[in-house]
Backbone bond lengths (Angstrom), bond angles and torsions (degrees), N, CA, C in turn:
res aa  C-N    CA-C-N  psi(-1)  N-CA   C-N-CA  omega(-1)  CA-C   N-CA-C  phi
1 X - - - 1.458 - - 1.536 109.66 -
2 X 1.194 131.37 135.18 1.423 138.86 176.06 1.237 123.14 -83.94
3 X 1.324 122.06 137.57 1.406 122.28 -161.58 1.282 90.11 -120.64
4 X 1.545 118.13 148.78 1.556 118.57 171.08 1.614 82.78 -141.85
5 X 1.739 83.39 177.88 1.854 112.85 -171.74 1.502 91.43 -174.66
6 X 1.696 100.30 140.88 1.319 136.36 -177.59 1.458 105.44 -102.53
7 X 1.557 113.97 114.73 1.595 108.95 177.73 1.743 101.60 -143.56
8 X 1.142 126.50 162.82 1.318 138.35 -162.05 1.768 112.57 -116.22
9 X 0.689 108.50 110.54 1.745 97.96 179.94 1.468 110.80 -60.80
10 X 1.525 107.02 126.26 1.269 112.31 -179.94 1.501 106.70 -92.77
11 X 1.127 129.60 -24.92 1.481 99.87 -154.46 1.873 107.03 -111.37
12 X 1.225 116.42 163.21 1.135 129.04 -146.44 1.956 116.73 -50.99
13 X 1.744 88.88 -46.88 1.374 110.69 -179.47 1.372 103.95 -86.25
14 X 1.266 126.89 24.93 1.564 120.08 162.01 1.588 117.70 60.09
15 X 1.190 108.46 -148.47 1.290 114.04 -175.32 1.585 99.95 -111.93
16 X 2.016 97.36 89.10 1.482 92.87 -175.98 1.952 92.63 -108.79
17 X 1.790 98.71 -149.96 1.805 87.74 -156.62 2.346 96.87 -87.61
18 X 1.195 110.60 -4.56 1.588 93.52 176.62 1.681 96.00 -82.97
19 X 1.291 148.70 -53.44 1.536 137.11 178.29 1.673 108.85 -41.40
20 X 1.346 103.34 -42.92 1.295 108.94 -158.51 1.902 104.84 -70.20
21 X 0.817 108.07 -22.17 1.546 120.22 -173.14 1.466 105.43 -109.63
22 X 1.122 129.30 -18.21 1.542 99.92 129.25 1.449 136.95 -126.73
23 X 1.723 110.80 52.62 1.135 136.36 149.86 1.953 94.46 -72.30
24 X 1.163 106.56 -42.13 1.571 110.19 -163.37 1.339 108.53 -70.25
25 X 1.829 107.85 -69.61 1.159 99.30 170.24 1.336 141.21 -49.57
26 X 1.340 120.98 -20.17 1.551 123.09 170.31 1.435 107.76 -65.94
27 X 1.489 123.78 -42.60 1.553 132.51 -156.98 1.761 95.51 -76.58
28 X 1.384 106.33 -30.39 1.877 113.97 -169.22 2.031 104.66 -57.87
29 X 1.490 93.41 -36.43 1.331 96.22 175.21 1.521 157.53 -84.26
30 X 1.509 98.13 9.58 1.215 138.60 155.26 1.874 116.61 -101.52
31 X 1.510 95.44 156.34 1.672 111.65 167.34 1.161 132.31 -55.34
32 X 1.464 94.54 -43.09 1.578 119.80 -169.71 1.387 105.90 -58.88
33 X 1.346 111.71 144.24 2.190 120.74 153.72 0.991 96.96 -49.49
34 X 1.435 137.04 165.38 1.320 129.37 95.54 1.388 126.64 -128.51
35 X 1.182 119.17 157.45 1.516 139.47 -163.65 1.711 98.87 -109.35
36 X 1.189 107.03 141.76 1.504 109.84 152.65 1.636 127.01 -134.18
37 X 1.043 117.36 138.06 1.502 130.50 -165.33 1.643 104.94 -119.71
38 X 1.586 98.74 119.02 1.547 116.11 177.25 1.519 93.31 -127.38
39 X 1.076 109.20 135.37 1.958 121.25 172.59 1.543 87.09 30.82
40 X 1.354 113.24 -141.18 1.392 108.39 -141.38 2.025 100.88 -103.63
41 X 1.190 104.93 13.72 1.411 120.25 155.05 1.232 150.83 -75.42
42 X 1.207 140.44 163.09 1.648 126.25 -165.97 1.207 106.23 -160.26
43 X 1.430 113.51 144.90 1.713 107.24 176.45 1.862 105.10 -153.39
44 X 1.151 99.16 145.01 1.617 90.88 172.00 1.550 126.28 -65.80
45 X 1.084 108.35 124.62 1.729 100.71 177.36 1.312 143.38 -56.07
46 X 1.680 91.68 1.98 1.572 112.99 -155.53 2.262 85.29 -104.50
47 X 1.237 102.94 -17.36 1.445 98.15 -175.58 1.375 126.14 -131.97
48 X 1.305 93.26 137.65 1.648 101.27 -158.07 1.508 112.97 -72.16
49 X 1.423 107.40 -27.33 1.579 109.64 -174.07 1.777 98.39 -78.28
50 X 0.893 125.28 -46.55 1.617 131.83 177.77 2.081 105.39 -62.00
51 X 1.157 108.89 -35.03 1.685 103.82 172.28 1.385 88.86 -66.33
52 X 1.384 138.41 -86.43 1.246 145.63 -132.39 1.840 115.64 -66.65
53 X 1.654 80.14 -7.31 1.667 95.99 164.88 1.900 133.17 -83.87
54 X 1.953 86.66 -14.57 1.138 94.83 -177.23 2.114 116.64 -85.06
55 X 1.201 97.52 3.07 1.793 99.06 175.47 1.282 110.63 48.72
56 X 1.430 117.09 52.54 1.400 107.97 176.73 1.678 114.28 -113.83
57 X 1.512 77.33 115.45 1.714 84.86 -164.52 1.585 106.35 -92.67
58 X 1.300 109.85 178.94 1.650 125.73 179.08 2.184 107.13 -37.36
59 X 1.115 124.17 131.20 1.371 120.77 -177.17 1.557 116.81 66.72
60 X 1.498 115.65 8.74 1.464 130.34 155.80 1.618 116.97 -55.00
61 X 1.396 116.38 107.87 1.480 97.24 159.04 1.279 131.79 -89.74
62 X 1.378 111.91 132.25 1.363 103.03 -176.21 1.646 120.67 -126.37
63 X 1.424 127.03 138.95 1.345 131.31 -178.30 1.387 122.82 -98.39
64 X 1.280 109.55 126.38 1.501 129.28 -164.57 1.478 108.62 -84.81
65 X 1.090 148.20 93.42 1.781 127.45 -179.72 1.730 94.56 -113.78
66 X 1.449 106.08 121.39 1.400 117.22 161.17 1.583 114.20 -101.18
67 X 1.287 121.74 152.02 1.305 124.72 165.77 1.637 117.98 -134.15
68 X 0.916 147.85 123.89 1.381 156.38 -159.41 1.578 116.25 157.15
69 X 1.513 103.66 -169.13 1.474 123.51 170.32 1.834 106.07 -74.99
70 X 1.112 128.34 -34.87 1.771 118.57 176.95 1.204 101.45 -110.16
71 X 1.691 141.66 17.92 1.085 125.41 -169.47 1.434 122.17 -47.31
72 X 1.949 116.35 -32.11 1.333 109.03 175.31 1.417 118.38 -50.06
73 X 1.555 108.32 -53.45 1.496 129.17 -155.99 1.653 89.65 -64.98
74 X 1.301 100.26 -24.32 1.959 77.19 -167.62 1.698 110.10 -104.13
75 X 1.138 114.22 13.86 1.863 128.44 180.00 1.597 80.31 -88.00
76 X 1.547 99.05 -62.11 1.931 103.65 -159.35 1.652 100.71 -44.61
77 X 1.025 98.37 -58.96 2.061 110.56 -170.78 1.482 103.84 -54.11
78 X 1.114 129.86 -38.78 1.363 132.18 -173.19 1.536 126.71 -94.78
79 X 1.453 109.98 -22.10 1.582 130.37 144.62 1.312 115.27 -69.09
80 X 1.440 140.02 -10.69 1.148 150.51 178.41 1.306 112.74 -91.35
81 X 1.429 102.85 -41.28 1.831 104.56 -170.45 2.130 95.11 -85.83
82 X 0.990 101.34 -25.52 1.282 95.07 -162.80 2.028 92.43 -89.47
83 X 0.756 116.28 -35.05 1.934 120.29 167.18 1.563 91.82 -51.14
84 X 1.571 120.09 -58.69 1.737 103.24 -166.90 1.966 106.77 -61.45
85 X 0.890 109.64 -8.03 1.496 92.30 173.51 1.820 76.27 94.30
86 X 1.488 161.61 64.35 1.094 140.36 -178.45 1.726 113.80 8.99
87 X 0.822 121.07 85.89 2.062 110.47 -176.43 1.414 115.43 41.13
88 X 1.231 116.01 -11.74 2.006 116.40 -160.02 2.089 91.96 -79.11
89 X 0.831 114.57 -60.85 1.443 110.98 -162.22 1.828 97.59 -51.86
């Protein structure tokens, strides 16, 4: 069953390539897929060239859907890193 979560990019420089790489690396360490959905776009979470495609800038919302065996644990962890602002705020 797939778990999603709605989170907003907090920090100024958006979803540039240091968040984005460890948006990745966090997601690499779980089972689970995950997908992410900004406006009417999508990218795997597992890849950095496909995030950095999604233009998600500062006040972007963006939706997380994992599917696997930890999909919760890895929405929570990845709604978490992306709530801290990646370290930048």
């Amino acid at each position: 069953m797939a778990v999603e979560r709605e989170v907003i990019i907090p920090n100024k420089e958006g979803l540039h390539f240091r968040p984005i790489m460890q948006f990745v690396d966090l997601a690499q360490r779980f089972a689970a897929g995950v997908t992410v959905h900004c406006a009417e776009r999508a990218a795997d979470g597992r890849s950095p060239m496909e995030m950095l495609m999604l233009v998600a800038t500062q006040g972007a919302k963006v939706r997380v859907v994992a599917d696997g065996p930890d999909a919760e644990q890895l929405v929570t962890a990845l709604a978490g890193l992306v709530e801290s602002g990646f370290g930048e705020l």
